[in-house]
N, C-alpha and C positions, 0 to 999 in steps of 0.2 A: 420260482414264482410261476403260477400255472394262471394263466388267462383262459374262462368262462366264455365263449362266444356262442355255443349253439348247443342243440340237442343231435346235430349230426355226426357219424359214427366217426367222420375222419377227423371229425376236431379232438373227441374220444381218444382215441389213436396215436395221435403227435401228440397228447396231453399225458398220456404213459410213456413214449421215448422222450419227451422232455423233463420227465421226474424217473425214469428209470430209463224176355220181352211182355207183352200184353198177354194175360192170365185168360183161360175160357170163360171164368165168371170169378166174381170177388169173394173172397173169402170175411167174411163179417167176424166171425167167433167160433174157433176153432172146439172152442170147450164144448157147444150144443150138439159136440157129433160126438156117437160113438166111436173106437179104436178100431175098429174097423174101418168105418168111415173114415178115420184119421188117414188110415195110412193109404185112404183113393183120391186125399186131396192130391190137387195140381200145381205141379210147380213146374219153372220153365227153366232155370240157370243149370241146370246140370247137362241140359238138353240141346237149350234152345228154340224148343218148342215145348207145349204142353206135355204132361207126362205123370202118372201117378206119384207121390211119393213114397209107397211102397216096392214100386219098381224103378226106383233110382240105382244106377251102379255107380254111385257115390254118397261120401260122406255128405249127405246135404240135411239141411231143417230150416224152420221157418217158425217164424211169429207174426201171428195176425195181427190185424190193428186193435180188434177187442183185448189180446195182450199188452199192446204196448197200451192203451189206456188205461187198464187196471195196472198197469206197473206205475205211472206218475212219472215217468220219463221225461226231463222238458226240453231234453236237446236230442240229437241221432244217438251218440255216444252212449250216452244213458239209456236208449231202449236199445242198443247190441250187447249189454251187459244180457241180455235176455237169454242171448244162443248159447249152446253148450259146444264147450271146445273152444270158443273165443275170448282172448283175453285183451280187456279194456281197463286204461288206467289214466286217469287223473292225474294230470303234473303241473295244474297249477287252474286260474278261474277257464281260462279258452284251450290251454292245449292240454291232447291227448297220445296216447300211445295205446293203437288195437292191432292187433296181428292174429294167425291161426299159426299152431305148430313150430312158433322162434321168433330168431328177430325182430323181438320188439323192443322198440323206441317211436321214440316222436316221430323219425325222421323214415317210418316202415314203409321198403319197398317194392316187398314183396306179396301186399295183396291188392286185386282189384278192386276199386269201386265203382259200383256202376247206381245211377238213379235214374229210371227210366229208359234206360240202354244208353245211356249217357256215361262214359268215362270220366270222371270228377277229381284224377290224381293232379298235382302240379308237372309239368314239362322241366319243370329245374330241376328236381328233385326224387321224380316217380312216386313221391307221397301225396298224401291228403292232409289241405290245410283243415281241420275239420271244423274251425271255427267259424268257416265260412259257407258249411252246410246245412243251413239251417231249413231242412224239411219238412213242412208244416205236416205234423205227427197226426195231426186229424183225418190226414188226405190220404195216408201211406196205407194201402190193402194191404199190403206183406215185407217181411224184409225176408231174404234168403240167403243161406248163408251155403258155401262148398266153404269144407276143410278139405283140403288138399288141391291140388293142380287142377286149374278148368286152364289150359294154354292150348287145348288141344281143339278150342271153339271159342275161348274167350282171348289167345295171345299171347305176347310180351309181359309179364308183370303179374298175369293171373298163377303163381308160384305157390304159394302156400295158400291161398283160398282167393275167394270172388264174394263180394258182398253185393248183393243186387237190391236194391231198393226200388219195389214197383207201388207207383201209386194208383188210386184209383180212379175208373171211368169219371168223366165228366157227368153224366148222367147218374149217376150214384148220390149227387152229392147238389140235387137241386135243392133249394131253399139257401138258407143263412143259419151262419154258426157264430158265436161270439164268443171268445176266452179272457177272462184276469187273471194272472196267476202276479203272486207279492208270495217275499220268501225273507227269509234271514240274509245277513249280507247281502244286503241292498239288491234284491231280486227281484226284476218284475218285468210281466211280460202280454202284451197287450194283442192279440191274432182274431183277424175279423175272416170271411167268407161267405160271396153270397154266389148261389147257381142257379142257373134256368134252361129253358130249353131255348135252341136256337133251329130256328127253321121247322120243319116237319118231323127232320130224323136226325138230328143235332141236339145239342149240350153242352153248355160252358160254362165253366168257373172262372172268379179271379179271388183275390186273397192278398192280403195287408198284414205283415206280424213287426214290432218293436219289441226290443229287451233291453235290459241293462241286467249286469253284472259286478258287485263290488270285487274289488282285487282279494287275492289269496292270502290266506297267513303265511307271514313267514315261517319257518319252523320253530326259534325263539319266540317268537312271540309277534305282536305290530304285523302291519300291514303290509301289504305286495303292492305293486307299481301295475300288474298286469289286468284291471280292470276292463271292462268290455261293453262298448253299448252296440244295437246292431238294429237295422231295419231290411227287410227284404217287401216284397211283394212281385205277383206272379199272375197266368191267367195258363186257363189249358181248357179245349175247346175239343170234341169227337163227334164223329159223323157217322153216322151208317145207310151207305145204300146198297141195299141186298147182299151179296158177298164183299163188296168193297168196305172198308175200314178208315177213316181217315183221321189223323191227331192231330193238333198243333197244339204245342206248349212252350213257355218261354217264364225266363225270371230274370228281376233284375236286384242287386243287394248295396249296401253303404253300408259300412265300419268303422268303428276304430277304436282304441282302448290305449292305456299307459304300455309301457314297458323299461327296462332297467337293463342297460348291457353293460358286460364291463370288456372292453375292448383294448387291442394294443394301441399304443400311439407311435408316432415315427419322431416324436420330439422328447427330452426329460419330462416326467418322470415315466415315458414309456408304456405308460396304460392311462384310460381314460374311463372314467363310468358318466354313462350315457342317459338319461333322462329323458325320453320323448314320446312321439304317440306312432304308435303302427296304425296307419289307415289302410281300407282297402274299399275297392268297389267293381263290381262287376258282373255280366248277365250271360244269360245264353238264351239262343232258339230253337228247338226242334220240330219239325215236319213228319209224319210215319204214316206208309200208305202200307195196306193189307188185304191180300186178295184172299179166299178160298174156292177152290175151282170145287175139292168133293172133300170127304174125310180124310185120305191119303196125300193129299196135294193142297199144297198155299205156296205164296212167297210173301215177300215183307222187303219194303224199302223203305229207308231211313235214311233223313240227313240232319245234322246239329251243326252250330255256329256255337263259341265258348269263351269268353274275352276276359278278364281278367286282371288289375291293376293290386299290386302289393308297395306301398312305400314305407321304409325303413329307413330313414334318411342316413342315420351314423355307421350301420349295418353293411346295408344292402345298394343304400340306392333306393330304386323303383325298379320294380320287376315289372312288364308289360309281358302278357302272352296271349294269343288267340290263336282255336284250334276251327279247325274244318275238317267232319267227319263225314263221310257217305259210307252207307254199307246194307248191302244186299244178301237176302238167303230167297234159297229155294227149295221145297221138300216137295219130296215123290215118292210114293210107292212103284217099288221092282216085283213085278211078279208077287208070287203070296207068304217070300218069306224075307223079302229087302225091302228096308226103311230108308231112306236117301235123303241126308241133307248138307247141301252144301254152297256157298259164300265165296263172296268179292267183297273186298273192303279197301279205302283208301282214306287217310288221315296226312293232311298237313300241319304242321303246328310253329308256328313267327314268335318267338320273342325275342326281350330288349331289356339288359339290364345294365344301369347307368350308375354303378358302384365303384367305386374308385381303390378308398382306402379303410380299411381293412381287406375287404370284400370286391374283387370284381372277376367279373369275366372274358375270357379272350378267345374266339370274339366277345363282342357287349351285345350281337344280336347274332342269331342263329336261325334256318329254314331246317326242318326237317322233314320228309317225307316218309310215310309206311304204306305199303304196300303189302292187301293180305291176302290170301287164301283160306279155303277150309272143306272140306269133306270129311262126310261121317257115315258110315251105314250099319246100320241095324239090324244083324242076320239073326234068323227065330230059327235056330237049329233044330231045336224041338217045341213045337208052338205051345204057348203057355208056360214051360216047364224054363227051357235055356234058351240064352239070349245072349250072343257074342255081338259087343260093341266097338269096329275099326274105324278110327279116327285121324285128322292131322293137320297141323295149319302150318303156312307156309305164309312167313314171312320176310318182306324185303327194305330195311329200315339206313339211316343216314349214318349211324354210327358204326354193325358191324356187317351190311350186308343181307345173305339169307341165310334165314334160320328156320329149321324144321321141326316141329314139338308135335311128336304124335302118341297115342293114348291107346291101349287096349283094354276090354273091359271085357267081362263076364258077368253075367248074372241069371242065379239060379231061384225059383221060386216051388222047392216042391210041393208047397202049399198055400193056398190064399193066406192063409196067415205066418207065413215062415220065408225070407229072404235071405240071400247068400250072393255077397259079389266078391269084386277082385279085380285089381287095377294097376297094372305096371303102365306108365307114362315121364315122357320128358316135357322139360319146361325150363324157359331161361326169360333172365330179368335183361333185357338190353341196356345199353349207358345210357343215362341223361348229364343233363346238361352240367350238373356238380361234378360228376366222372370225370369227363373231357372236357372242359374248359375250365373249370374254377380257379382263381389267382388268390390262394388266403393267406394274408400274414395272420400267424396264428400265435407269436411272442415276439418280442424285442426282449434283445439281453445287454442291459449295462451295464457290459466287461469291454475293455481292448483286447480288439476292436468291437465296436460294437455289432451284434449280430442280430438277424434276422431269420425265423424260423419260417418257413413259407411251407403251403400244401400247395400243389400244383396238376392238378388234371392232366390226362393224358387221351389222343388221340388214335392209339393204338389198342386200348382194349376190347377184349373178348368180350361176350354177354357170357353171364352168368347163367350156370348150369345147375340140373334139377333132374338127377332120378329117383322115381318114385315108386313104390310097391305099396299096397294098401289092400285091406281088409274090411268086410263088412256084413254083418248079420242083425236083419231085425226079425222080432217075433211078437205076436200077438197070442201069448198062451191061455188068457183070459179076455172078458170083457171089459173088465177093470184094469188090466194091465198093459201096457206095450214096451219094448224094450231095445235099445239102441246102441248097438256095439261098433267100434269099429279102430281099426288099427294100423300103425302104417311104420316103416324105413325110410327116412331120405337121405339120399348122396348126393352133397354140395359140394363144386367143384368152380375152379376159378372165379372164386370170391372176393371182395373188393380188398384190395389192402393197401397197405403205403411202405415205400421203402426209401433208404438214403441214398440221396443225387449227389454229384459231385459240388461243393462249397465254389462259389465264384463269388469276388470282391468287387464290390459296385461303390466306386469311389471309400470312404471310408467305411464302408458299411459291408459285414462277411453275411453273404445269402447262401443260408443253410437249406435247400428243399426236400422237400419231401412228397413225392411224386405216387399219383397212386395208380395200382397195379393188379391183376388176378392171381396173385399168390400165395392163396387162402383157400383151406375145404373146411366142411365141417359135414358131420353126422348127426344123424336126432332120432330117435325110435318114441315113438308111446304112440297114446289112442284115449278115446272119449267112449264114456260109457252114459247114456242117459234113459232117463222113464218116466212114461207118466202113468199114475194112480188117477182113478179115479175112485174116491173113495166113500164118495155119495152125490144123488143126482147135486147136489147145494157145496163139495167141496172138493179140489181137486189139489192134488200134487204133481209138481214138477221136480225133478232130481237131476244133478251131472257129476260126471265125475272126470276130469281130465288128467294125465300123466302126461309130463315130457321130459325126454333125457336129451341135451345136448351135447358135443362136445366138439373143438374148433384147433385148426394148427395150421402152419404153412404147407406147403408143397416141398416138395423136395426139389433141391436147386436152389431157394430162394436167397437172395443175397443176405449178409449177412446186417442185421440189424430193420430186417422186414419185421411188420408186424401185422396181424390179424387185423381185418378191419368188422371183427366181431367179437361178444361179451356174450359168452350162455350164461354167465351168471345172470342177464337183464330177465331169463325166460322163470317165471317159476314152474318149479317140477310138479305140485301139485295144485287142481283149484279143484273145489268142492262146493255146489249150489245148490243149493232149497228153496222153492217158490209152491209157497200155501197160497189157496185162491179160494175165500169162503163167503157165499152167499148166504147175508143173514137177516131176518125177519125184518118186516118195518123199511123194505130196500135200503138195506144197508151192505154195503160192499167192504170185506176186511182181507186186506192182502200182505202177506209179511214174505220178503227176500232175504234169507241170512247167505253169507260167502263166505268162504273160507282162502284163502292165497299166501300159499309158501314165500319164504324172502324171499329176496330179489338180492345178490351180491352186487357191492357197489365198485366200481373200477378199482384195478390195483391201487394208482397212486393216494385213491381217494380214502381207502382201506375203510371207508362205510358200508351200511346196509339198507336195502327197505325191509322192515321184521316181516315174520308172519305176522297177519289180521285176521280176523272174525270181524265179520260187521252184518250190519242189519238193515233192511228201509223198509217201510211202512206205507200202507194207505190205506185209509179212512173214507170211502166215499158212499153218497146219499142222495138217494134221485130224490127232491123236494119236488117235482113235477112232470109228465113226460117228458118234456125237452130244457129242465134246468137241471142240472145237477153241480152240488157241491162234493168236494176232496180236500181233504187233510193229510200232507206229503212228509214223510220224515226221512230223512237220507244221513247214513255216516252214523246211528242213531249209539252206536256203544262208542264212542269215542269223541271226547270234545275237539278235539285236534289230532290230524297223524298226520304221514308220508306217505304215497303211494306211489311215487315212481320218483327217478332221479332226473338229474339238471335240466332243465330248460332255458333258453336263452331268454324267457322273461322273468326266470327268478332263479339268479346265481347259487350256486347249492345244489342241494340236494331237490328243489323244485319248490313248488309252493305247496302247503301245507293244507291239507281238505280240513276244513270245518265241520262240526255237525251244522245239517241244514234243515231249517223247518218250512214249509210254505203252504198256502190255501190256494187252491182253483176253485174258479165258478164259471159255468158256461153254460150257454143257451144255447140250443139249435131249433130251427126258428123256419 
């Protein structure tokens, strides 16, 4: 008998040994520029300051907000399907599974998200709930995506990529905007916005969005438990006095939706299914001041508040966490071939979780402290031509101490239209709070005596290790064409895993643990190939092409009856994207995404699969007047029902099953 509890890798694990920053200016619509111009837009995450995207010495790209609106995206999730190289998957109506370059599950720890310079992972967990990110998609200037390691500026956790989510000036966005959107499966979703100016040299927004969501199909047939309704609203305010910069933003959110668990019990018959509602609710505040003294010189101070309530009553408990961030940069120019930027940064993070049985922690509250560093400099060996990037952050955190993740880069441009980098870097993911403290009984066995399967956190682990090599060439051979290569090795080393403790009897009852540990590597090689066409001023193509090869084992030493606390079968080896973008007479807008995603092998014991897919989505949209325009949304459109990723802990199985989905938007901006 194998007990369902979560989408987290270590429930995975014992379920096998028990059966065996602020942009220069916004980017509106990337499509009005030429490929040229493409590759001098500005991006900041690879950098942390401004920076061409031609002369990135990283895997980086981005999508404007004019993208994510011709795409019909209605959550985050849905417009990251947008970037090339990242793979997003649906496993049920609210949860999701996005990673770059592996480990993907629900429960992914290894990329960052940041919204606004805001870190948005959970403190339990090092994931992202994502169902509680609800970014009003009208507001967002860009998303930007790193495949591979930004740890060497961005940290802990920034391992396989950084998703940076910057929204836009308060000033941008004066007037009123109105959104409906009604969809199949009871979808609908109601986002108001109104801005102005505030003072002489001031600007502010605020914004009000409701949804609902009908629950997922089951894979048979009938309905899911994991339904979702959600309310957010938000305000964000910018000032400018001459070089000074000033932001304030804040959100506050309410939640909650069904769900279905099937848990152990500690009484006959031993397992229990669970019926209830996950609530949540929760806001944050940010503050950002920004100076520039000349074109070589600024700093940037930043502080956020981050508070957060999850309750799971049969589960979890209530998870309580609130974070306090401050963090500091300062850039300078050295002399006329050093670029100098470097950081202080300090993060506390308090929570409290009031879980008992199945589920608790030991402690039930935890303080953690980081403590960061950073430097970078920018040597122009040969001005214009080569450009060596040295880097490294130093940090000093509650669980292993100090860790140093530093980054070398290269990059060559021997032509304005011809780039060439190269990127050896480390990077480790630190424990959280499921590592080292979690108490799970994860089975009860009704044999004499009766036993007790337990995972158990430990206090003694290493962070997780990350060495990288990476490759990368773009070229503009044409005016119509650009082109986006790039490639990489990772070496993973003390990786999470679980091994067998010694059996201790707790009055009648035999406690079997399973403790988990870094005695786990794995390797992965592949690389992303993308392009865009522009194949008349009225239609444009977008293309990608992803590989990846993993492959995962113990350590040598490790005790016997360890196991990997990772599945490369979850990663598919190949994805393949097409995004037509065609402007047609009569303001009509016709947009079609077809995908392509290799299976997905299902756990040993489970000995299923997610097949390969083709799928498609569509949009139909029609300016009926300057500021109304209507959309006609199709999502999932070749298939009335599939799978796209496995179990979740709100739908036992294989996860919940994606429906084809149809809906209409109408919006005003006003």
């Amino acid at each position: 008998m194998k007990i369902l509890v979560s989408g987290w890798g270590i429930l995975a694990s014992l379920s096998t040994v028990l059966v065996a920053q602020t942009p220069d200016s916004s980017i509106a619509d990337l499509s009005t520029l030429d490929l040229e111009e493409l590759a001098r837009v500005k991006v900041t995450s690879a950098a942390r300051r401004p920076e061409t995207l031609g002369n990135s010495s990283a895997a980086i790209t981005l999508i404007s907000r004019e993208d994510i609106r011709r795409s019909g995206a209605a959550n985050l999730p849905e417009a990251l399907r947008l970037l090339p190289g990242l793979a997003v998957f649906q496993a049920g109506t609210r949860d999701w599974a996005v990673s770059a370059r592996g480990f993907h599950q629900q429960s992914s720890n290894k990329m960052l998200v940041l919204i606004d310079g805001r870190v948005v992972y959970s403190p339990i967990f090092a994931g992202v709930f994502w169902e509680v990110q609800r970014v009003p998609l009208e507001d967002v200037d860009r998303i930007e995506l790193i495949r591979g390691p930004g740890a060497a500026l961005w940290g802990a956790n920034a391992v396989n990529g950084v998703i940076n989510v910057i929204t836009r000036p308060a000033g941008e966005t004066v007037g009123g905007f109105a959104g409906v959107t009604a969809g199949t499966n009871d979808q609908g979703q109601v986002d108001v916005r109104y801005g102005g100016s505030v003072g002489q040299r001031g600007a502010g927004r605020a914004y009000a969005l409701a949804s609902t969501e009908g629950g997922s199909d089951r894979p048979a047939g009938g309905s899911s438990e994991d339904d979702w309704q959600f309310g957010q609203g938000g305000f964000r305010a910018d000032f400018n006095q001459g070089n000074n910069l000033f932001t304030v933003q804040g959100d506050g959110y309410i939640g909650g939706g069904g769900q279905q668990l099937v848990l152990p019990a500690a009484s006959p018959p031993f397992v229990s299914l669970a019926d209830e509602d996950l609530e949540v609710h929760g806001g944050n505040l940010l503050g950002r001041w920004s100076r520039r003294f000349s074109p070589r010189s600024d700093l940037a101070l930043q502080a956020y508040i981050d508070y957060a309530v999850r309750t799971q009553l049969s589960q979890f408990g209530r998870i309580r966490d609130a974070t306090i961030d401050l963090d500091f940069q300062h850039h300078f120019g050295l002399g006329p071939r050093h670029d100098v930027l470097w950081g202080l940064g300090y993060r506390r993070i308090t929570d409290e979780v009031s879980g008992a049985f199945p589920v608790a922690f030991d402690p039930p509250s935890r303080d953690v402290n980081l403590v960061t560093g950073f430097v970078q400099d920018e040597i122009a060996v040969i001005r214009d031509r080569l450009t060596v990037n040295l880097g490294a952050k130093f940090e000093d955190n509650s669980y292993t101490g100090f860790e140093l993740q530093p980054t070398v880069r290269l990059l060559w441009t021997p032509s304005l239209r011809t780039t060439l980098w190269a990127a050896v870097s480390r990077a480790v993911r630190t424990p959280s709070r499921i590592d080292s403290d979690l108490r799970l009984v994860a089975q009860v066995i009704d044999a004499p005596p009766i036993t007790r399967i337990e995972a158990l956190g430990s206090d003694t682990l290493e962070a997780e290790a990350l060495m990288a090599y990476e490759l990368g060439y773009r070229i503009v051979p044409d005016e119509r064409l650009s082109v986006d290569v790039s490639a990489y090795y990772h070496d993973y080393n003390r990786l999470r895993s679980v091994a067998p403790g010694l059996p201790v009897l707790d009055g009648d009852v035999l406690i079997a643990p399973f403790i988990v540990g870094n005695e786990a590597h794995a390797r992965s090689y592949g690389g992303t190939v993308s392009a865009t066409v522009r194949a008349s001023s009225r239609w444009h193509i977008r293309t990608s092409y992803t590989y990846l090869n993993m492959t995962a084992g113990l350590e040598d030493g490790a005790l016997p009856g360890t196991i990997a606390d990772i599945n490369p079968g979850l990663n598919p080896s190949h994805q393949l994207a097409i995004w037509s973008s065609f402007d047609l007479p009569r303001n009509l807008e016709f947009d079609v995404m077809g995908r392509y995603v290799s299976e997905l092998e299902g756990r040993p014991v489970a000995g299923d699969e997610v097949e390969e897919y083709v799928q498609a989505d569509a949009r139909l949209g029609l300016a009926l007047t300057p500021g109304i325009r209507l959309e006609l949304i199709g999502r999932d459109l070749l298939s009335r029902r599939r799978i796209e990723f496995f179990q979740s802990a709100t739908n036992p199985g294989r996860g919940g099953a994606i429906a084809r989905q149809l809906r209409a938007r109408l919006t005003w901006t006003f």
